[in-house]
N, C-alpha and C positions, 0 to 999 in steps of 0.2 A: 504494500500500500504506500504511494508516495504524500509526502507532505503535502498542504494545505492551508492555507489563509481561510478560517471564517468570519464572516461578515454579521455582525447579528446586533436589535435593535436590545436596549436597556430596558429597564423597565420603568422611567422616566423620558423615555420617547430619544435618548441620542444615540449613538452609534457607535460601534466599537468591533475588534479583531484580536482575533487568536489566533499563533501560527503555532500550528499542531505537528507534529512528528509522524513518520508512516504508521508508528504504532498507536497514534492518537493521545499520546500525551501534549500537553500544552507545553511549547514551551519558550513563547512571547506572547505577551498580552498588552495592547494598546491602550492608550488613553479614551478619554471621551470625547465625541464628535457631535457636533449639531446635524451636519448635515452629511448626507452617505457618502458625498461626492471627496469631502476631506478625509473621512476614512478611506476609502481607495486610495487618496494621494499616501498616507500613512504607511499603505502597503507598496507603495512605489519604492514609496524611501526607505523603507527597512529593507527592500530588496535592492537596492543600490546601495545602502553603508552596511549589512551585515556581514560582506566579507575583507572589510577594513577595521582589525584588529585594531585600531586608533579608534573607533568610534563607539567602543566598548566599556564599563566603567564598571570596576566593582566595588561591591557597596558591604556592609553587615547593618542588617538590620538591629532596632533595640535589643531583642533578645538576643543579639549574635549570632544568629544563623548567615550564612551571606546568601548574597544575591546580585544580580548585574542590571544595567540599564545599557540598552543601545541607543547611541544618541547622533543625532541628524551632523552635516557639518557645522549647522549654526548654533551646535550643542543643545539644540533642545530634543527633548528624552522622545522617542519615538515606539518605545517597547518594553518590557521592563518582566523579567522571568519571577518565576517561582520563589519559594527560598527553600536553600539546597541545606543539605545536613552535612555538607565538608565543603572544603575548598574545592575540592578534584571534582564532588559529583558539580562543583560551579561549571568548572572548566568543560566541563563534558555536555554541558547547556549551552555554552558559549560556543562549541565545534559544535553543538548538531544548530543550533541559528545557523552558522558560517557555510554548513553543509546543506542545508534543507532550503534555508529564505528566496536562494535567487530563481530556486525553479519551481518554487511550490506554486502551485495553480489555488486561484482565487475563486470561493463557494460564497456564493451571495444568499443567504440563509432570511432576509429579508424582503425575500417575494412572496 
């Protein structure tokens, strides 16, 4: 099963994506969009900066677990993963983005 961009509406009516793994885990999550058309751009750009290891940032959240964000060139945050239970399973989120983003095909889930 190959990866996957889904498109799906909130439940406040904005718009948002998940770039899913062939196994169907998630493993980027977008922000909130008004409108669908800026979601789509969303997934442009994370398919153009996801294989530029510079546009990568990682993080630990409060509790210290880590986590990353993928960020556009103008650094604002375009994606933003899970949180991992080590360092490594970080890294391993970070290669399957780098590996999956640029060819995943995009599921419009809000028709």
């Amino acid at each position: 099963m190959a990866a996957k961009f889904e498109i799906k509406m909130t439940a406040n009516g904005q718009y948002m994506f998940n770039l899913e793994a062939g196994n169907g885990e998630v493993i980027l999550t977008s922000e909130m969009y008004k409108a669908k058309s800026s979601a789509k751009n969303g997934i442009r750009s994370v398919k153009e900066n996801a294989v530029k290891t510079e546009r990568y940032k990682e993080l630990t959240a409060a509790n210290g677990m880590p986590y990353f964000v993928l960020r556009a060139g103008n650094y604002q945050v375009i994606g933003r993963s899970e949180m991992y239970s080590s360092d490594s399973a970080m890294q391993n989120g970070m290669e399957s983005v780098m590996r999956n983003a640029p060819y995943a095909e995009v599921v419009d889930l809000t028709k």
